[in-house]
C-alpha positions in Angstrom: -153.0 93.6 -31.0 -151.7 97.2 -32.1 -153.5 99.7 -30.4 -153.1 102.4 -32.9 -155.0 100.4 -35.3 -157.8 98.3 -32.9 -160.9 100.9 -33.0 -162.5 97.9 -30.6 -159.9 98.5 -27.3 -161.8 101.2 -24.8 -158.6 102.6 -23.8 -158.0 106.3 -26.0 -155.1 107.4 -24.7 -151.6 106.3 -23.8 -149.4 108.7 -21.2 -145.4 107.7 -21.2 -143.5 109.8 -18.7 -140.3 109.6 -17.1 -136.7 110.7 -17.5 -135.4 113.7 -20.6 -135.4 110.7 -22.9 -139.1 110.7 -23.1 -138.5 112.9 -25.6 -136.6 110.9 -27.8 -138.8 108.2 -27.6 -141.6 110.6 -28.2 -139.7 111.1 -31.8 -138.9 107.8 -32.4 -143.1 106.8 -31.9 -143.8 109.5 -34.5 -140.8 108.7 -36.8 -142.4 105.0 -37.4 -146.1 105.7 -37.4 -144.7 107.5 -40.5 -143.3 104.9 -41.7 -146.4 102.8 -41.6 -148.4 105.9 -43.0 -150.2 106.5 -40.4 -152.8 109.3 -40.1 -150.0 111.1 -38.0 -150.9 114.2 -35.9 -147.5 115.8 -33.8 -147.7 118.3 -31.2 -143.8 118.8 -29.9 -144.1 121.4 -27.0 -140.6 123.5 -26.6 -138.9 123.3 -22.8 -139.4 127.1 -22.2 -142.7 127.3 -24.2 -144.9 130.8 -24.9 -147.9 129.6 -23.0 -150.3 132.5 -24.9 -148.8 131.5 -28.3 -149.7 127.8 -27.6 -153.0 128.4 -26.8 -153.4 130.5 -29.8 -152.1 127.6 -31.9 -152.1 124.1 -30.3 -155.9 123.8 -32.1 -154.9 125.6 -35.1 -151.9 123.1 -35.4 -153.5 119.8 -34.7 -156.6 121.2 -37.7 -153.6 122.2 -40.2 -152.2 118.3 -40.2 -155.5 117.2 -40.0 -156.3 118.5 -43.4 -153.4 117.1 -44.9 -154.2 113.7 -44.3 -158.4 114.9 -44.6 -158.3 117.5 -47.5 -162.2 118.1 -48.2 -162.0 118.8 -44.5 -160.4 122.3 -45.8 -163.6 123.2 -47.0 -165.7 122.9 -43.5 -162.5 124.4 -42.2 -162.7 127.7 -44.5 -166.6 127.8 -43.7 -165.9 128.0 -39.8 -163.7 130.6 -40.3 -165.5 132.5 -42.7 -168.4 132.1 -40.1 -166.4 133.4 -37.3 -163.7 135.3 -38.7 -161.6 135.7 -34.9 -162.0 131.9 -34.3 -158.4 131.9 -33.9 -158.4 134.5 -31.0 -160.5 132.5 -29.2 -160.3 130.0 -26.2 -159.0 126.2 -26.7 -162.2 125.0 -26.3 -163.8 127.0 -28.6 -161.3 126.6 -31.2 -161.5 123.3 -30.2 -165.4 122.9 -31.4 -165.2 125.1 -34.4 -162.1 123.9 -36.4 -161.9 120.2 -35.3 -165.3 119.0 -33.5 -167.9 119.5 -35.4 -165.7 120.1 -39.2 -164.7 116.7 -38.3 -167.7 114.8 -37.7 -168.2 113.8 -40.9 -165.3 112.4 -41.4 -164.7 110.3 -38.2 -168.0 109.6 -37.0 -168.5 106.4 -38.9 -168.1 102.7 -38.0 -164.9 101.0 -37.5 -166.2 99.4 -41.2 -167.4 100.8 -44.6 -167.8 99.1 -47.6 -165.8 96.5 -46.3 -162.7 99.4 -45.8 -160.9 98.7 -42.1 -160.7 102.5 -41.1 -157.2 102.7 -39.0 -157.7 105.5 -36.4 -155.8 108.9 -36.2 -152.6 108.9 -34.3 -152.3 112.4 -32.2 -148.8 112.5 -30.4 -147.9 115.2 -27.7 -144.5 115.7 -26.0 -144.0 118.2 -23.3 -147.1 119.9 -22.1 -145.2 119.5 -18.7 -143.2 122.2 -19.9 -146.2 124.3 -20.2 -148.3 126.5 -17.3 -150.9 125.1 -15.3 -153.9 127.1 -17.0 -152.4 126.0 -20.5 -151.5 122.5 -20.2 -155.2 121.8 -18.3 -156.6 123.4 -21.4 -154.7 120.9 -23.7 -155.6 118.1 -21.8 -159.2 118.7 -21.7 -158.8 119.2 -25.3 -157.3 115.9 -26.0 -159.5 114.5 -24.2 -162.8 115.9 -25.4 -161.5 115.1 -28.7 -160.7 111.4 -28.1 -164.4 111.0 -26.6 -165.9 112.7 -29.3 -164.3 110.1 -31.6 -163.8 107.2 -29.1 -163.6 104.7 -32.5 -161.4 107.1 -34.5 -158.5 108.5 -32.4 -155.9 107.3 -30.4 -153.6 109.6 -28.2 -150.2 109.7 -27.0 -149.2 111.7 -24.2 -145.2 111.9 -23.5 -143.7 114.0 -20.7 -141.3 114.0 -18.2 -143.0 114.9 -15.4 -146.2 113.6 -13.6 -146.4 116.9 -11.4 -149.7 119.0 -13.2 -150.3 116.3 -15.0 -151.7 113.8 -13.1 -154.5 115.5 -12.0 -156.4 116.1 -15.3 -155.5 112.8 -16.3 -157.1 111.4 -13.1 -160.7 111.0 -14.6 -158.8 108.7 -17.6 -156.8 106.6 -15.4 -160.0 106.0 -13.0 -162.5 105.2 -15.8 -159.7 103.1 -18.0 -160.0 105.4 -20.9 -156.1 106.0 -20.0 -153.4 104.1 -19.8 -150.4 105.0 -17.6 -146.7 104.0 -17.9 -144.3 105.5 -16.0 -140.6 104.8 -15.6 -137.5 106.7 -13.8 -133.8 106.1 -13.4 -134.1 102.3 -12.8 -134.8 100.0 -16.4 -138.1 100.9 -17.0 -140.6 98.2 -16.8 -144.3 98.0 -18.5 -146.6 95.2 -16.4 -148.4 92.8 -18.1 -151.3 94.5 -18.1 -150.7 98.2 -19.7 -148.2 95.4 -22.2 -150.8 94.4 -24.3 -152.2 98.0 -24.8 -148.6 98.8 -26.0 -148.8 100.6 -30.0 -146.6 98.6 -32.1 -143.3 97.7 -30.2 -143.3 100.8 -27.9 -142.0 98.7 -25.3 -139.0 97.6 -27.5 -138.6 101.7 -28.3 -138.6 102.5 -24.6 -136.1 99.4 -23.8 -133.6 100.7 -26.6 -134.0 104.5 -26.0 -133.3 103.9 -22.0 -130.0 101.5 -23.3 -129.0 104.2 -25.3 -128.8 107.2 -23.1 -127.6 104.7 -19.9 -124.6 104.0 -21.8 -121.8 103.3 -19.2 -118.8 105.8 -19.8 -116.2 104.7 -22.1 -118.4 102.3 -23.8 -118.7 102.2 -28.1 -121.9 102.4 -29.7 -122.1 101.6 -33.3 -125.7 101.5 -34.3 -127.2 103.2 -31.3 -130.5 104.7 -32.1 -130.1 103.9 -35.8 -133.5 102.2 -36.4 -135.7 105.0 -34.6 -132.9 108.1 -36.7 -134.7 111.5 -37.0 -135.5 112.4 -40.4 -138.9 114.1 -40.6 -140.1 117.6 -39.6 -141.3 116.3 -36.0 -139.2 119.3 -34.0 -140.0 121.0 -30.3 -142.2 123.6 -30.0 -143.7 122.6 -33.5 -146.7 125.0 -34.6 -148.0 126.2 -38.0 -150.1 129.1 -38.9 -153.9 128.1 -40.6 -154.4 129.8 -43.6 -157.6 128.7 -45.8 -157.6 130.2 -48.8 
């Protein structure tokens, strides 16, 4: 089963964290979700982040790649604005409902078939709201999360940080109800039990295995091919935000 494609599987979002590497794997997850074309949302939060400026523009982000993959959406978009001309000044919740919510509905809320058409889910990936205040990263979660049960057929969300420390606690509701699924690693190997395995998008686990022998390279050691497979070549980069314009 790949969970980035099953619309059936009750669990909406996936949270990695553990060691700086999380990062990397964070990239590598987004780097091959575009590879399979994937209806690919990023979100790459920087280590010493503007907490103001990301809550003027994590919404405003996440609508912007949105209409890439969903251009009529553009045109809903442009009527919220024109509706409410300071959307973008507004809180992350309200932003939230205006220019993703209820543009969007259209477009996601519909069965998991049509016409015979299997309609993969959108992949939203997130790296870092650790880094961000306490105020600001609640107000992302709640965001991802209201979004995900809005759409519980349509979206699937991956959550990578380093820490658990703030982020546990809005989370808690997820992990309780099984809407979430937790994997956490730290210095040792990092192991995934059977359970939270066959939840695992794609070959995450075989990401997480190669990332962790990568950067645990013993001293003195040669690496030829290292992280070749999961390279960097597309756009995904920390603290990652675009202006909306609708013309």
């Amino acid at each position: 089963m790949d969970w980035t494609k099953d619309s059936g599987v009750a669990e909406h979002m996936l949270w990695v964290h553990g060691p700086s590497f999380t990062h990397t794997i964070a990239h590598a997850v987004a780097n091959l979700q575009e590879q399979e074309h994937a209806t690919l949302v990023t979100y790459f939060v920087g280590r010493t982040p503007d907490n103001e400026d990301v809550r003027a523009r994590f919404i405003s982000t996440i609508t912007y790649q949105l209409c890439l993959s969903f251009p009529k959406l553009r045109e809903e978009i442009g009527a919220a604005v024109a509706h409410d001309p300071v959307v973008l000044l507004r809180s992350v919740a309200r932003q939230l409902d205006s220019l993703i919510l209820q543009p969007l509905a259209p477009f996601l809320s519909v069965s998991d078939s049509m016409g015979g058409v299997r309609h993969h889910p959108v992949v939203i990936i997130v790296d870092g709201c650790d880094s961000l205040d306490d105020f600001t990263r609640t107000c992302v979660i709640n965001a991802l999360f209201k979004l995900a049960r809005q759409f519980p057929l349509r979206v699937r969300i991956l959550l990578f940080t380093e820490s658990s420390s703030g982020v546990s606690a809005p989370l808690t509701s997820g992990v309780d109800d099984g809407s979430v699924i937790e994997i956490s690693f730290g210095a040792e190997r990092p192991q995934v039990d059977n359970q939270a395995r066959q939840y695992l998008p794609f070959t995450l686990g075989a990401i997480i295995e190669q990332v962790w022998n990568t950067v645990n390279i013993p001293v003195g050691t040669s690496v030829q091919s290292g992280m070749a497979g999961f390279k960097s070549s597309s756009p995904h980069t920390r603290d990652c935000s675009w202006e909306l314009s609708i013309d």
